[in-house]
C-alpha positions in Angstrom: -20.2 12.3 9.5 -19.9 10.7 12.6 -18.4 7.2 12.7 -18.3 5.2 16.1 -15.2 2.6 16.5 -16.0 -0.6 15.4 -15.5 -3.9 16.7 -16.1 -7.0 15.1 -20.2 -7.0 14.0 -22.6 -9.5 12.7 -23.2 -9.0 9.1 -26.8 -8.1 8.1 -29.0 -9.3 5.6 -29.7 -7.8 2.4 -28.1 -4.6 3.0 -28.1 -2.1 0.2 -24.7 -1.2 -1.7 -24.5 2.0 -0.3 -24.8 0.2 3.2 -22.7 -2.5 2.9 -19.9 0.1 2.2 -20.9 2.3 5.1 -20.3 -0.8 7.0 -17.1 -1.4 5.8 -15.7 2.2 6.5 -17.5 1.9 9.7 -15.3 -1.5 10.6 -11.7 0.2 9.0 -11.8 2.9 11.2 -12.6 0.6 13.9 -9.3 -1.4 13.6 -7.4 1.4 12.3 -8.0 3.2 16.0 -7.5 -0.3 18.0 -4.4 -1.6 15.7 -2.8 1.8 13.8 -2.9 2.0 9.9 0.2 0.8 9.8 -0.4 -2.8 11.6 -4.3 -3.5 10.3 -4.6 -5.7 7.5 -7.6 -6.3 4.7 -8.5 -9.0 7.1 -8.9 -7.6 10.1 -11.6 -5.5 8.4 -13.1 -8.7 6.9 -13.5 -10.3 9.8 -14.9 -6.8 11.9 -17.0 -5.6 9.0 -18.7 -9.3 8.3 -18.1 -8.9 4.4 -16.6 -10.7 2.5 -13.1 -9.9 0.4 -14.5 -9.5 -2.9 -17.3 -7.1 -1.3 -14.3 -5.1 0.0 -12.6 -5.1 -3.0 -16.0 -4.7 -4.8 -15.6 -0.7 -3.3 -12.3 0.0 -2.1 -8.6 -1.1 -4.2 -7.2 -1.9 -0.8 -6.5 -0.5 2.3 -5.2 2.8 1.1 -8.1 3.5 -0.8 -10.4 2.8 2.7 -8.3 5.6 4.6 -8.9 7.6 1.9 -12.5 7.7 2.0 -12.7 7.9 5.9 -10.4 11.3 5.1 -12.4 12.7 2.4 -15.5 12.1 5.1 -13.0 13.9 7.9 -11.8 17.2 5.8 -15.3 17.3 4.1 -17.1 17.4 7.9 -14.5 19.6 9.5 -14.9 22.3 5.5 -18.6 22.1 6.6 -18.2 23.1 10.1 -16.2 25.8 9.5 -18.4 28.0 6.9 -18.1 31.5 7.9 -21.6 33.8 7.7 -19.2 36.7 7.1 -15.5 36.9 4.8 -14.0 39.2 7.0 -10.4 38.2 8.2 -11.5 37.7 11.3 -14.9 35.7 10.8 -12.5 33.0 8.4 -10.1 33.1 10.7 -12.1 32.3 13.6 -14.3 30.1 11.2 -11.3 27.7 10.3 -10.1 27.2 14.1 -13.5 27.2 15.7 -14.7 24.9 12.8 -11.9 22.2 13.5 -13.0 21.8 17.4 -16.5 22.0 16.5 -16.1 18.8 14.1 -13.8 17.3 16.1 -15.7 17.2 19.3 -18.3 15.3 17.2 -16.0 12.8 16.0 -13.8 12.1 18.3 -12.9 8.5 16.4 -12.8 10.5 12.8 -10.7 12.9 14.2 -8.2 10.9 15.8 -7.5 8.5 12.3 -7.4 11.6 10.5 -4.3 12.9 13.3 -2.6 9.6 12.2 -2.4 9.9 9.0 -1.7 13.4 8.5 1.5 12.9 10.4 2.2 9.5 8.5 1.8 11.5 5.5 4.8 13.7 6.4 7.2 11.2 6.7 5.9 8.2 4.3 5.8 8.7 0.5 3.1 6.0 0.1 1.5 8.5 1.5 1.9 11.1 -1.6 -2.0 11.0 -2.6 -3.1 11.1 1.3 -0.9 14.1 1.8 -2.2 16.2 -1.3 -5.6 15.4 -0.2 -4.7 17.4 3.3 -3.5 20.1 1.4 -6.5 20.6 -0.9 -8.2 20.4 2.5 -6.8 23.6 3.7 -6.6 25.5 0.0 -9.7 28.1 1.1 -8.0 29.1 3.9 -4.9 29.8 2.9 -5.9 31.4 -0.3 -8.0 33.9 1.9 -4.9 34.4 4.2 -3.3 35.5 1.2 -5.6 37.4 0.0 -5.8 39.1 3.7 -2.0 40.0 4.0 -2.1 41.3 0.6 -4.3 43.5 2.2 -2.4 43.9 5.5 -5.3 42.7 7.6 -2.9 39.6 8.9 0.9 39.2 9.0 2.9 38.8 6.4 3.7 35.3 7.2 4.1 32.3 5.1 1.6 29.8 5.1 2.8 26.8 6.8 3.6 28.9 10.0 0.5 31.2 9.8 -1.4 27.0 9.5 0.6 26.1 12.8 -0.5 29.2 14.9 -4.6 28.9 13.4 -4.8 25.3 13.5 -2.1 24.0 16.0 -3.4 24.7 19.4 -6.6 23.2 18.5 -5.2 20.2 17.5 -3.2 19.7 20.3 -6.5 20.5 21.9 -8.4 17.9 20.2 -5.9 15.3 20.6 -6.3 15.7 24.7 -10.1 16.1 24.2 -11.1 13.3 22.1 -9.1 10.9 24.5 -10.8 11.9 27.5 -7.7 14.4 29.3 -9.7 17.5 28.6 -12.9 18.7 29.0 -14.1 22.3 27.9 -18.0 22.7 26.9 -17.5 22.4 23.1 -19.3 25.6 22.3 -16.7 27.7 24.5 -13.7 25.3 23.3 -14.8 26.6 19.7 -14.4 30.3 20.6 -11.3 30.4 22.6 -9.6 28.9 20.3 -11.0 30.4 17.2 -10.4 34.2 19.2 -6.5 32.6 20.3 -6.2 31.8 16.3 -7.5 35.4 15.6 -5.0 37.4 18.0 -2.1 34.6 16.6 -2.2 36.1 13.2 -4.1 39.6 13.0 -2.2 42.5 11.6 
C-alpha cells in the first residue's frame, strides 16, 4: 500500500472507522519520516492526523503499536511483490530481490520507515516484537534457501549472510533511490539486482 508523507491535515467529517485509522497511519508515517521514531510523540500525530487522542487510542495502544501496523503494511506489500510464477532457485531468488525494489520504488515513504526501524530493532530491545515481525517477514525465503542447499542448488551458507548478499545491495539501492541520488527505470533496477542476488548465492 502506498502511503504519501503527511503533514498536518484538516480533519474530515463523518469519516468511516476504517478511514479514520487510515488517516492516522497516513499522519504517523508522516512525522515519523520528518521527526524519526525515536523523537515523534502521540501528539505530533494528533495534531497532523486531526483526531483526537481517544480516537488514537481508540485503534492503536500507543506509538509502538502505530509502527507496527505501518510494518505489517511494508513486509505484507514488499511478500506481494515478490511472488514467484515459478519455485525454482533461481525464480525465488530473483523473486525476493527483484520483489524488494519493485515495492520499494512504489513507496518510497513506506520503505524508508521500515529501513528505520529494522535497524532500531537491532540495537533496541523495545524493539523485541518489531524485530520478530522482520523475521517472520523473511521466513519463505529462507526456508526455500534451505531447502535449496539441501539440495546443492545454492551455497551452503548460513542464512544471515546468504540474507546480506540477496537483499543488501538492494537495500543500499533503495535507500539512494527513494531519496532522489539514484535513478534506474524500476523495471531494469528489479532485474539487475534480482540477477546480482542470483549469481551472489547460486551453487
Amino acid at each position: 500500500m502506498a502511503r504519501a508523507a503527511a503533514k498536518k491535515v484538516k480533519p474530515r467529517k463523518r469519516l468511516t472507522g476504517d478511514e479514520r485509522r487510515e488517516s492516522i497511519l497516513d499522519a504517523a508515517l508522516g512525522c515519523f519520516l520528518e521527526k524519526g521514531y525515536i523523537a515523534t510523540t502521540i501528539n505530533d500525530i494528533r495534531e497532523a492526523s486531526g483526531a483526537t487522542t481517544g480516537s488514537i487510542y481508540h485503534f492503536f495502544d500507543g506509538k509502538g503499536a502505530l509502527a507496527m501496523a505501518l510494518l505489517e503494511d511494508a513486509v505484507a506489500g514488499w511478500s506481494g511483490e515478490s511472488t514467484s510464477t515459478s519455485e525454482t532457485p533461481e525464480a525465488v531468488v530473483k523473486a525476493s530481490a527483484a520483489g524488494l525494489i519493485s515495492w520499494g520504488l512504489k513507496n518510497p515513504e513506506l520503505f524508508r520507515f521500515m529501513d528505520e526501524i529494522r535497524t532500531l530493532a537491532v540495537t533496541a530491545p523495545e524493539f523485541a516484537d518489531i524485530a520478530d515481525t522482520l523475521v517472520e517477514g523473511q521466513s519463505s525465503v529462507s526456508t526455500s534457501f534451505s531447502k535449496f542447499v539441501k539440495a546443492k542448488k545454492v551455497k551452503d551458507l548460513p542464512w544471515p549472510a546468504a540474507h546480506s548478499l540477496i537483499f543488501g545491495p538492494a537495500y543500499n539501492y533503495l535507500r539512494l533511490a527513494t531519496t532522489g541520488r539514484a535513478r534506474i527505470a524500476a523495471k531494469r533496477a528489479a532485474e539487475l539486482f534480482g540477477d546480482a542476488a542470483w549469481v551472489a548465492v547460486k551453487a
